[in-house]
N, CA, C and O atoms as a GROMACS GRO file, in nm:
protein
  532
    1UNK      N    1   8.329   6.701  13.028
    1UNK     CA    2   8.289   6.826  12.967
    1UNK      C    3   8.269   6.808  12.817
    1UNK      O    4   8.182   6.858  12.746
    2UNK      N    5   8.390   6.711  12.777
    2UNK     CA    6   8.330   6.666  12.613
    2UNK      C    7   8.208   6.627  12.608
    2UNK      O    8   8.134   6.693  12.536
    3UNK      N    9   8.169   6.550  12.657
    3UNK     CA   10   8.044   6.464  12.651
    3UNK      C   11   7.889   6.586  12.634
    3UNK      O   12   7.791   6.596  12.559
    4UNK      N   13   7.945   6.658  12.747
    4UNK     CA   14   7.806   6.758  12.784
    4UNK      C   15   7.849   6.807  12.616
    4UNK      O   16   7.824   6.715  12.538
    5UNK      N   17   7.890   6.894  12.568
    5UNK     CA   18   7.971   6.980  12.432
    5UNK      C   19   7.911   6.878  12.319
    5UNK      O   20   7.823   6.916  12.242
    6UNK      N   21   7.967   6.742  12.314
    6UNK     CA   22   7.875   6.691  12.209
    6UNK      C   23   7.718   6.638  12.192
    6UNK      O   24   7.672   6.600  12.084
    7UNK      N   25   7.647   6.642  12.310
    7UNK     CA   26   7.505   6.574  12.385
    7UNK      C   27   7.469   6.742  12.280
    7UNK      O   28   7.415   6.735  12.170
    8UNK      N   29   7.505   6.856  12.332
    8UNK     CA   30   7.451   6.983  12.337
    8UNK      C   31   7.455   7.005  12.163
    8UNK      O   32   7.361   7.058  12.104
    9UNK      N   33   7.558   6.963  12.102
    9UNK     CA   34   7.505   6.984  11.951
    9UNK      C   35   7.494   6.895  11.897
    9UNK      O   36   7.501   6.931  11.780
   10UNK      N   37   7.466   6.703  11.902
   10UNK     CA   38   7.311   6.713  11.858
   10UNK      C   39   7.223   6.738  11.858
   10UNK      O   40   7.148   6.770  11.765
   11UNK      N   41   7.201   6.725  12.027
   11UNK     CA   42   7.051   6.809  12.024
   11UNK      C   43   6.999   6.925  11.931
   11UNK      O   44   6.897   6.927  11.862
   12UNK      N   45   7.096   7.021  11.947
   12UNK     CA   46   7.107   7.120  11.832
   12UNK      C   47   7.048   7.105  11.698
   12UNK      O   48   6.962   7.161  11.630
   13UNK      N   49   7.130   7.007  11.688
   13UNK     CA   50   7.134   6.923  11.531
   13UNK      C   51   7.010   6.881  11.503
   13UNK      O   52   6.974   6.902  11.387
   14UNK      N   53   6.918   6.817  11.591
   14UNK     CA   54   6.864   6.750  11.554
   14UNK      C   55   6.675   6.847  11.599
   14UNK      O   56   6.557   6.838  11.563
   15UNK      N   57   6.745   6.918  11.678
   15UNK     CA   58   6.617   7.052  11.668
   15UNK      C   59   6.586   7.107  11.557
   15UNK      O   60   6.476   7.103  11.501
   16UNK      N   61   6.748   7.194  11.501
   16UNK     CA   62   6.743   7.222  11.372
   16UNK      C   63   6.687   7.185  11.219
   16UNK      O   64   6.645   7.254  11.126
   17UNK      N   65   6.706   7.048  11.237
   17UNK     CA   66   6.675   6.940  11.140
   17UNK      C   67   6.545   6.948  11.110
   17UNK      O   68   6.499   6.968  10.998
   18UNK      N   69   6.458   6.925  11.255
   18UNK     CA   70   6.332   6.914  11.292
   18UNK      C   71   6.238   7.030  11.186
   18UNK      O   72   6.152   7.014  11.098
   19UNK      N   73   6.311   7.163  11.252
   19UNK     CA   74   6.235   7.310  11.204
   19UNK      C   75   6.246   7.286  11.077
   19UNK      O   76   6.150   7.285  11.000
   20UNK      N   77   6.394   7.258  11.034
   20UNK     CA   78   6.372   7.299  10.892
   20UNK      C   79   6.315   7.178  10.816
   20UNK      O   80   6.314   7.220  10.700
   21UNK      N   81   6.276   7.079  10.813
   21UNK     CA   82   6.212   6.988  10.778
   21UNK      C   83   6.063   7.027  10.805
   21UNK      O   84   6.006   7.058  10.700
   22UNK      N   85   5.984   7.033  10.916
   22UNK     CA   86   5.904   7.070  10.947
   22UNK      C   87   5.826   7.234  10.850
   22UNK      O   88   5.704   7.253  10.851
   23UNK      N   89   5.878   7.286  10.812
   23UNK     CA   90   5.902   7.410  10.784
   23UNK      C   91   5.892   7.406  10.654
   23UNK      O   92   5.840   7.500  10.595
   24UNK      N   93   5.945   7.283  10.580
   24UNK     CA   94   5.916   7.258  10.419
   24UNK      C   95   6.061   7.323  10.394
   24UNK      O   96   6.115   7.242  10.319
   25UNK      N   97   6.133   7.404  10.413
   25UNK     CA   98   6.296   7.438  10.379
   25UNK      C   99   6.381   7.330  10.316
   25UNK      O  100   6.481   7.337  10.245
   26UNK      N  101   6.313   7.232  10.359
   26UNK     CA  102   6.448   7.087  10.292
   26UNK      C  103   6.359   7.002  10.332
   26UNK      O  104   6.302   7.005  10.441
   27UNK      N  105   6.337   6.898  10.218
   27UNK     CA  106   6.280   6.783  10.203
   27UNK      C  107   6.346   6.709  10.245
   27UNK      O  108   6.464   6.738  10.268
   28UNK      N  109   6.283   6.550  10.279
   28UNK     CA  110   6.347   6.452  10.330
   28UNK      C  111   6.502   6.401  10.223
   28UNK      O  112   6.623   6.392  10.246
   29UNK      N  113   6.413   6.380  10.107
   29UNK     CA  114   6.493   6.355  10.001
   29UNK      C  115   6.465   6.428   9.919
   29UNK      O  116   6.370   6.505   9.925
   30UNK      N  117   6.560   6.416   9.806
   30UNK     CA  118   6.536   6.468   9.686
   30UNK      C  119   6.415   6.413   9.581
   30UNK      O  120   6.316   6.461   9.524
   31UNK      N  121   6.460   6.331   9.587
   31UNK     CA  122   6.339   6.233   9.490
   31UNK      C  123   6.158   6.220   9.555
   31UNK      O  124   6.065   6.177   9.486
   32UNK      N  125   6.148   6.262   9.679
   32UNK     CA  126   6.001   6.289   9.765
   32UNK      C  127   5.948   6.390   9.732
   32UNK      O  128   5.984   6.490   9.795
   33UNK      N  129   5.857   6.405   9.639
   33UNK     CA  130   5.831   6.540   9.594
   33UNK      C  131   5.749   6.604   9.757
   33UNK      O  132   5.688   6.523   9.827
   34UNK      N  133   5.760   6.758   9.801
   34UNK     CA  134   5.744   6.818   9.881
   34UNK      C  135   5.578   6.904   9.919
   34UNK      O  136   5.507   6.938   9.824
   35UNK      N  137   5.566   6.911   9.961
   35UNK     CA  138   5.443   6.978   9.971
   35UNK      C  139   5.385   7.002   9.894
   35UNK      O  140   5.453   6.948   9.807
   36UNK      N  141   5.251   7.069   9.808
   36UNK     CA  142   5.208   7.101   9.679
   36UNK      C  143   5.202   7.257   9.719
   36UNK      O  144   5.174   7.345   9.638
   37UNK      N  145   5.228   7.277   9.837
   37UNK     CA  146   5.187   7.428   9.813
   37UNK      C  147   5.346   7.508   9.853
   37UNK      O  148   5.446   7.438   9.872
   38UNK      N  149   5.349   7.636   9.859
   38UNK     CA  150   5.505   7.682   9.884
   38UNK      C  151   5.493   7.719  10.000
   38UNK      O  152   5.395   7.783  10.039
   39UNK      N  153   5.598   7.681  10.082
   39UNK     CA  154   5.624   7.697  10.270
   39UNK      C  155   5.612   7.844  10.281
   39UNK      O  156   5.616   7.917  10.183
   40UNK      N  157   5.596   7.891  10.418
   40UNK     CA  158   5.596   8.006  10.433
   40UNK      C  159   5.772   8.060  10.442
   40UNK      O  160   5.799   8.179  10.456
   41UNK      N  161   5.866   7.967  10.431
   41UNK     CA  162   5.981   7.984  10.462
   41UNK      C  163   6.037   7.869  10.364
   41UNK      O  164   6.044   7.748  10.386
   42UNK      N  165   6.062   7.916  10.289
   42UNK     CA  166   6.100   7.852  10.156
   42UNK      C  167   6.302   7.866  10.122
   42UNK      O  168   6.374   7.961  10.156
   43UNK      N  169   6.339   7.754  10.057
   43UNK     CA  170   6.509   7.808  10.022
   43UNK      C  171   6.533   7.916   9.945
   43UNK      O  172   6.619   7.997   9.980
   44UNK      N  173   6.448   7.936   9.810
   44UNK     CA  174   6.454   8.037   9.676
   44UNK      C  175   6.446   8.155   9.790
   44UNK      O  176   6.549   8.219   9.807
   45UNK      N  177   6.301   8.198   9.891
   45UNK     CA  178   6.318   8.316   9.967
   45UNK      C  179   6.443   8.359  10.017
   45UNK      O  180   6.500   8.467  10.003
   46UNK      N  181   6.488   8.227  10.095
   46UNK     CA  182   6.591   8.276  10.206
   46UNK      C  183   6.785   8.273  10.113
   46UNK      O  184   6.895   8.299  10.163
   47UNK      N  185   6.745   8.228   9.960
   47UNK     CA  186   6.890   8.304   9.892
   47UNK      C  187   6.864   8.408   9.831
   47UNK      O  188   6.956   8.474   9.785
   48UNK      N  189   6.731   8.448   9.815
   48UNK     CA  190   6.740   8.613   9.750
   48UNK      C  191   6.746   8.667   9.916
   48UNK      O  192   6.794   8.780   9.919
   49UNK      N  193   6.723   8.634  10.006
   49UNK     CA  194   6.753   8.742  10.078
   49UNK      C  195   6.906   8.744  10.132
   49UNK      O  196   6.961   8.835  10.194
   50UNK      N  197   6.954   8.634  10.097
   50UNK     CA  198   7.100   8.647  10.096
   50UNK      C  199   7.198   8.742  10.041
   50UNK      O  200   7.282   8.816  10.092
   51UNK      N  201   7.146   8.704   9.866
   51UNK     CA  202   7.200   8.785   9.788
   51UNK      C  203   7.208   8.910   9.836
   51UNK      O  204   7.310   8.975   9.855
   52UNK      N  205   7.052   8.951   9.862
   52UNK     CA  206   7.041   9.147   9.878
   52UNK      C  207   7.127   9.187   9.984
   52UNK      O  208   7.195   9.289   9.989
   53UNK      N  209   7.114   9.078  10.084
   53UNK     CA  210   7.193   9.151  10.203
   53UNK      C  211   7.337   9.106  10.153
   53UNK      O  212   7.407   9.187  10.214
   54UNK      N  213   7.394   9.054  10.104
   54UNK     CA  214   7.531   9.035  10.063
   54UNK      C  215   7.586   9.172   9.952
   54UNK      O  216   7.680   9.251   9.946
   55UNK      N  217   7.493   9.147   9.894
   55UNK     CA  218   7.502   9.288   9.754
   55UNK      C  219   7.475   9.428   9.838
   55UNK      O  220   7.522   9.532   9.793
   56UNK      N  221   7.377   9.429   9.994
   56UNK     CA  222   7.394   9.555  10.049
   56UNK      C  223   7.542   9.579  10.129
   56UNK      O  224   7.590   9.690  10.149
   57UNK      N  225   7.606   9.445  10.173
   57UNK     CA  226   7.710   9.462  10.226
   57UNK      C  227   7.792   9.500  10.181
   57UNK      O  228   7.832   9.610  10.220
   58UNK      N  229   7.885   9.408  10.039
   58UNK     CA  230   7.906   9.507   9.928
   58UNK      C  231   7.962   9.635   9.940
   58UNK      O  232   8.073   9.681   9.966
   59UNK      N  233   7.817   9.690   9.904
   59UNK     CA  234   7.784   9.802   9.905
   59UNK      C  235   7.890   9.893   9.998
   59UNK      O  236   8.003   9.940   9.980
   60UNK      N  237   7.796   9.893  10.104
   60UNK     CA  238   7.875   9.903  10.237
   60UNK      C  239   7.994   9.919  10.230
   60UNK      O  240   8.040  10.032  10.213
   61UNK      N  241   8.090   9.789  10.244
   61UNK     CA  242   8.217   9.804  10.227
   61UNK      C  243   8.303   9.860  10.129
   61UNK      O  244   8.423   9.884  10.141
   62UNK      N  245   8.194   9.887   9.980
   62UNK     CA  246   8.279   9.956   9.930
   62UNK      C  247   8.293  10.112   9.971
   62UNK      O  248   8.383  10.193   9.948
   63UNK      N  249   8.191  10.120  10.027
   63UNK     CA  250   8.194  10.298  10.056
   63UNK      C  251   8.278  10.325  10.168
   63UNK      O  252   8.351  10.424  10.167
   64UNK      N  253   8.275  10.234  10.281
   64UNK     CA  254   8.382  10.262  10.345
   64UNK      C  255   8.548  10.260  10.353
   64UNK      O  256   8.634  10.311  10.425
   65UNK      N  257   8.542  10.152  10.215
   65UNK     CA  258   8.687  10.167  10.206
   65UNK      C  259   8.738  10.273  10.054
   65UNK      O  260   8.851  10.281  10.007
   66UNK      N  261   8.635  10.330  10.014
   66UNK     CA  262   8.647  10.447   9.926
   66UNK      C  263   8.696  10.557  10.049
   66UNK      O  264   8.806  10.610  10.044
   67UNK      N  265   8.595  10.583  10.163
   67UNK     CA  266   8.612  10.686  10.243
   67UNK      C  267   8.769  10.702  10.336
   67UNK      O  268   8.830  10.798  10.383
   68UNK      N  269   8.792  10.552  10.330
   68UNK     CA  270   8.930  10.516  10.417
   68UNK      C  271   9.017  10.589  10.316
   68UNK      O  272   9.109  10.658  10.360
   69UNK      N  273   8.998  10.582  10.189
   69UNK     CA  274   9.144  10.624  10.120
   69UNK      C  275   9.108  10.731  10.081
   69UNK      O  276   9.178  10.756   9.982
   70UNK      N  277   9.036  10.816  10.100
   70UNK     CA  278   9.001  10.972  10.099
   70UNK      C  279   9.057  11.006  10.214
   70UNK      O  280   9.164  11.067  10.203
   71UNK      N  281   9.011  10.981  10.340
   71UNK     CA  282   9.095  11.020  10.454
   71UNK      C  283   9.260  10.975  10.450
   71UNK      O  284   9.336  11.040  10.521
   72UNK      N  285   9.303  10.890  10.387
   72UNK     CA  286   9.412  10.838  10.416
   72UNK      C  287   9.496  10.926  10.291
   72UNK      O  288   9.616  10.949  10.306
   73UNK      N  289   9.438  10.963  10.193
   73UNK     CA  290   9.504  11.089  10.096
   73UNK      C  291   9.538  11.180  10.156
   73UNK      O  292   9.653  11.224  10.160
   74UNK      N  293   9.429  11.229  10.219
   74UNK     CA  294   9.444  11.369  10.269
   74UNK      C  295   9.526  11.382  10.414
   74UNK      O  296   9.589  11.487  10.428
   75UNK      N  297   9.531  11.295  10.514
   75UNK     CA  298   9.645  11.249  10.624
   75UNK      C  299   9.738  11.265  10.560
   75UNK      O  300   9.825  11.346  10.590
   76UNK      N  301   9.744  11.176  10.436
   76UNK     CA  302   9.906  11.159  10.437
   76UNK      C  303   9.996  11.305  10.351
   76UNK      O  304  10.115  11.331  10.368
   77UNK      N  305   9.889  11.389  10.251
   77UNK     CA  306   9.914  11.524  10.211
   77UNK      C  307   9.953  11.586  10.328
   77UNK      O  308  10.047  11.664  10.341
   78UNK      N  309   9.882  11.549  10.405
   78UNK     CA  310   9.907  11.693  10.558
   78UNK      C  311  10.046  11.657  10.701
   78UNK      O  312  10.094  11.720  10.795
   79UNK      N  313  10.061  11.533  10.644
   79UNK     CA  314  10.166  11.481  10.683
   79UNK      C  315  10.309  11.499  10.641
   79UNK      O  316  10.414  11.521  10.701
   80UNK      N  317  10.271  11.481  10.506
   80UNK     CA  318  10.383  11.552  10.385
   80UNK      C  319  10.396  11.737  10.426
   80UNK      O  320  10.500  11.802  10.431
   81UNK      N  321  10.267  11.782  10.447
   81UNK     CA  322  10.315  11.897  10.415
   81UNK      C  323  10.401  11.951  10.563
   81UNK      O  324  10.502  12.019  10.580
   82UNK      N  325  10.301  11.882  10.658
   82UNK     CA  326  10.394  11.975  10.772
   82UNK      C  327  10.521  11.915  10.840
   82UNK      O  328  10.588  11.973  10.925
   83UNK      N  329  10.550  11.756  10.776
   83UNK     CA  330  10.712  11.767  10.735
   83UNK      C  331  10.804  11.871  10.681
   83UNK      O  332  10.900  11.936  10.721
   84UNK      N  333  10.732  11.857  10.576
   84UNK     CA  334  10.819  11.989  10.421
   84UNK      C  335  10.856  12.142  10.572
   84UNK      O  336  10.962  12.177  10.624
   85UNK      N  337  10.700  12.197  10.596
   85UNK     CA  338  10.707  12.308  10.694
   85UNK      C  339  10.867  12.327  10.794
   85UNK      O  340  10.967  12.398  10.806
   86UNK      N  341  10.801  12.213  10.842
   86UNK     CA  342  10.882  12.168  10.999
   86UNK      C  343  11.031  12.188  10.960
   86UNK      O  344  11.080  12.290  11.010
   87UNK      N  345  11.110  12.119  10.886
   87UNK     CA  346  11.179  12.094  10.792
   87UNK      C  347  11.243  12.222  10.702
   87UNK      O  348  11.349  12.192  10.648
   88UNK      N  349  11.210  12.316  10.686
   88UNK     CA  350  11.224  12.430  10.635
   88UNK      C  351  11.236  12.544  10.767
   88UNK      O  352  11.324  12.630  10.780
   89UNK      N  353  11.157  12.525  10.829
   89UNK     CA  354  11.151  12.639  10.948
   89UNK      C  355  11.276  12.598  11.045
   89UNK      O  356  11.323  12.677  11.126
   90UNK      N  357  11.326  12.465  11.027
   90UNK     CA  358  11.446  12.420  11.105
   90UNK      C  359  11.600  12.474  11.027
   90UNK      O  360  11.697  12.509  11.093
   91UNK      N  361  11.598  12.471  10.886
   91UNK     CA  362  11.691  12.495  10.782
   91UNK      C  363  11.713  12.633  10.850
   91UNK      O  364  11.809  12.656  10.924
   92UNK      N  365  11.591  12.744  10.810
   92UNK     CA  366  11.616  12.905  10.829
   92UNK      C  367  11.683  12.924  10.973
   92UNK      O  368  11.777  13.000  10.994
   93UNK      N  369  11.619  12.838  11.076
   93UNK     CA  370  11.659  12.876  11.234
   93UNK      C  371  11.867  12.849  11.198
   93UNK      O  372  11.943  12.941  11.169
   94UNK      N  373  11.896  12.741  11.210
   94UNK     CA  374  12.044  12.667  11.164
   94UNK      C  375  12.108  12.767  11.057
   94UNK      O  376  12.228  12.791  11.073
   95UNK      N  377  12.042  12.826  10.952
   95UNK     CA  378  12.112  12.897  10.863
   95UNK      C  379  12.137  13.026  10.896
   95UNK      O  380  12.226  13.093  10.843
   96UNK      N  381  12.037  13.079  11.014
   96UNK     CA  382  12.058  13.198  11.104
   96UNK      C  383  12.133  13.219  11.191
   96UNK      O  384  12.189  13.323  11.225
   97UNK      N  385  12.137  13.062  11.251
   97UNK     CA  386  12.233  13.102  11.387
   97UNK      C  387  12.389  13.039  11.356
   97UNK      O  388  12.460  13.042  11.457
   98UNK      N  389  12.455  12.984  11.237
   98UNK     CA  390  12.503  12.985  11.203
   98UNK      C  391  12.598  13.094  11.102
   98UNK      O  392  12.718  13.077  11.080
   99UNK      N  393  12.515  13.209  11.046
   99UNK     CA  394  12.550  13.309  10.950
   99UNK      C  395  12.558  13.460  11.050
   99UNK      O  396  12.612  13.566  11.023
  100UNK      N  397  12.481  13.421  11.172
  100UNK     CA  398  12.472  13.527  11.280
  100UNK      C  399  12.602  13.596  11.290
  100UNK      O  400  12.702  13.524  11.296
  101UNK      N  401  12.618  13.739  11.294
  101UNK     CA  402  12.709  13.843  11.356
  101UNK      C  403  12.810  13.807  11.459
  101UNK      O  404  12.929  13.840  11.459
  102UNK      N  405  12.748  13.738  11.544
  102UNK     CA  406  12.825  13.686  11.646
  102UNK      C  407  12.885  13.531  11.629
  102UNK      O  408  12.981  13.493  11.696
  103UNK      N  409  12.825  13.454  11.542
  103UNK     CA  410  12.899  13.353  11.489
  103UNK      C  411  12.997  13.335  11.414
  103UNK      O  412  13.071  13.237  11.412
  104UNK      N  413  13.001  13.462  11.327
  104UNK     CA  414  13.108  13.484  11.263
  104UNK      C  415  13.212  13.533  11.286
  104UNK      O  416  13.325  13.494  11.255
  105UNK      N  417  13.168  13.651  11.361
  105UNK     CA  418  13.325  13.686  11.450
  105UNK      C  419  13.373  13.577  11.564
  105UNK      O  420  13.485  13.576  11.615
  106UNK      N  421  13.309  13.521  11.582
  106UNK     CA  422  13.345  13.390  11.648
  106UNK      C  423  13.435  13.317  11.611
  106UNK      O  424  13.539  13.283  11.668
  107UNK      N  425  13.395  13.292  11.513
  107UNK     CA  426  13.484  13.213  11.421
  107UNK      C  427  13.625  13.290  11.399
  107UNK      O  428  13.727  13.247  11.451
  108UNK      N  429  13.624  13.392  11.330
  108UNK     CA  430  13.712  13.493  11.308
  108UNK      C  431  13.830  13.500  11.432
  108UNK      O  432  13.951  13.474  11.432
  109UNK      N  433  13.755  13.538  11.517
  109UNK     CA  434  13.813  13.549  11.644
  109UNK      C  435  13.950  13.407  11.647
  109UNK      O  436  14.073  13.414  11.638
  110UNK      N  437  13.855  13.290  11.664
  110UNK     CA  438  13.935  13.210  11.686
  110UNK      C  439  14.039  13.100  11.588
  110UNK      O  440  14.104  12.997  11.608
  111UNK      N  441  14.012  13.183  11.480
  111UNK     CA  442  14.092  13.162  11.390
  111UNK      C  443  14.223  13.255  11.350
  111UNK      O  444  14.329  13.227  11.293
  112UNK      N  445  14.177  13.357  11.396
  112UNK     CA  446  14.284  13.490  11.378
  112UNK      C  447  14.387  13.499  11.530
  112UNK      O  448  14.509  13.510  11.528
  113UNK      N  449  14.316  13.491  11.632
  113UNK     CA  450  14.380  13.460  11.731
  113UNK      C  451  14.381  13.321  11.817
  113UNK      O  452  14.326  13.308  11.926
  114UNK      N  453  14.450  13.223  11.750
  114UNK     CA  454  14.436  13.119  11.785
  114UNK      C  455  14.544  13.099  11.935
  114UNK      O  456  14.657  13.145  11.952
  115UNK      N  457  14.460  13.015  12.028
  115UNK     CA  458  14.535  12.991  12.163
  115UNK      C  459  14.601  12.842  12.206
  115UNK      O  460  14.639  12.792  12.312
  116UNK      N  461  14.590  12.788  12.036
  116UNK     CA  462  14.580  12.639  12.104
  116UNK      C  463  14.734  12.618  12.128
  116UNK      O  464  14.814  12.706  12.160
  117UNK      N  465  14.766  12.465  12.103
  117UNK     CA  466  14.919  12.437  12.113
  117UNK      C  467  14.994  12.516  12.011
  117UNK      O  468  14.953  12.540  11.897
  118UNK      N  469  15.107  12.556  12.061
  118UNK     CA  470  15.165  12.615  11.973
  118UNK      C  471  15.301  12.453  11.933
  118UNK      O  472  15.337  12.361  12.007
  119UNK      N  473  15.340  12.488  11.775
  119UNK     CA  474  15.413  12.389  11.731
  119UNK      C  475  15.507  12.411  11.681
  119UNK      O  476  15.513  12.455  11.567
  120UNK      N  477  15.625  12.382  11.768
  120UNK     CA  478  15.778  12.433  11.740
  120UNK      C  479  15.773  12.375  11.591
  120UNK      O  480  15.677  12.310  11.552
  121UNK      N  481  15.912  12.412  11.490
  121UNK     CA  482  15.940  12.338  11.339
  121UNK      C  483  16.078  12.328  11.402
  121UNK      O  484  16.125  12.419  11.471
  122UNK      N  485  16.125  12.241  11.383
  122UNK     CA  486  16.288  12.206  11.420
  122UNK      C  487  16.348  12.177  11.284
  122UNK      O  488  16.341  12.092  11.196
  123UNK      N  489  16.414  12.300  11.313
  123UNK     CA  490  16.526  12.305  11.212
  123UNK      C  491  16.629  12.263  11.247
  123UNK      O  492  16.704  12.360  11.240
  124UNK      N  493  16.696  12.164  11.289
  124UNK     CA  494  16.765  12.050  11.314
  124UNK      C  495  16.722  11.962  11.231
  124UNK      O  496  16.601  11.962  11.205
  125UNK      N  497  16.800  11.875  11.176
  125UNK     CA  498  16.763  11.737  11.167
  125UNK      C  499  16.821  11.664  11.298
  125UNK      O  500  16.907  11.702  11.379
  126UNK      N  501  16.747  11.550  11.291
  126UNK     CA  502  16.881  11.437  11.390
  126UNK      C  503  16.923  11.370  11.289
  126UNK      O  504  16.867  11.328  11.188
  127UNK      N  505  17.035  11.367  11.331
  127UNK     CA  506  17.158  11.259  11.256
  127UNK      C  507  17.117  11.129  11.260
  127UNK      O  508  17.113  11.066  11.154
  128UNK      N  509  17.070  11.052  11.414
  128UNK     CA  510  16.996  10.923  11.408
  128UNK      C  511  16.839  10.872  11.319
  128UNK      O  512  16.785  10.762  11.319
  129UNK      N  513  16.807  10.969  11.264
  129UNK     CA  514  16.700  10.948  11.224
  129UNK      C  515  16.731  10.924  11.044
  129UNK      O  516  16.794  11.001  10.972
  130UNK      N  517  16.666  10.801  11.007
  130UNK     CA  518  16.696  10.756  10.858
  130UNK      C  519  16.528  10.744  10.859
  130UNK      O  520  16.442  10.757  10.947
  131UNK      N  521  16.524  10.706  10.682
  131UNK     CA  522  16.428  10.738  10.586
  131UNK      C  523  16.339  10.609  10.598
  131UNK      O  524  16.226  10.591  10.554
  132UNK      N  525  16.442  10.498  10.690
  132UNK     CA  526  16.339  10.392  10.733
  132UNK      C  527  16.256  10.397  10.849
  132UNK      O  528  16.315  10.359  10.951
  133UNK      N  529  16.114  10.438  10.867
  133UNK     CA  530  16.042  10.395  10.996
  133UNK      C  531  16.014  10.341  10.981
  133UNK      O  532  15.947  10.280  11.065
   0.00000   0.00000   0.00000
């Protein structure tokens, strides 16, 4: 399978070579002066059209990543805000049902009439018991 993989790009290679040689794009050598007249497909053509389309890309990308952080301002404002919301509307609910009529006598209740263990005070000492535990 190597074999087929490298057969397939010389050939490549050597198609390529062909056109663009053929084509006047690249001279044999440097020192062979080239055609007298200019190819229809010339190098100077094909890097200004590089440039433009590189300088339109550019372009491009800058506008889209201007637009990314316009959207990504305004997400993250609306993110912020309906935290803050959320967050506040949870405080009032908790500060209500906590301060509620019935929470308080609740409380009251079971503080005023408490049912829990009750806790003898022994007024005894024991005699066996010293100041060392």
């Amino acid at each position: 399978m190597k074999v087929i993989a490298y057969a397939a790009c010389i050939v490549g290679g050597v198609v390529l070579g062909y056109l663009l040689f053929s084509l006047g794009v690249v001279d044999a050598v440097d020192g062979v002066p080239g055609t007298m007249e200019e190819p229809a497909i010339a190098m100077p053509t094909y890097l200004g059209f590089m440039s433009a389309m590189m300088t339109a890309v550019t372009a491009v990308l800058a506008a889209v990543a201007i637009g990314i952080g316009i959207v990504a301002a305004f997400t993250f404002r609306g993110i912020t805000e309906n935290a803050e919301r959320a967050a506040a509307a949870k405080v009032e609910k908790l500060v209500a049902e906590k301060l509620s009529d019935e929470a308080i006598k609740a409380r009251v209740a079971e503080i005023a009439f408490a049912t829990g263990p009750e806790t003898e005070w022994e007024d005894e000492t024991d005699l066996k018991e010293t100041d060392e535990r």
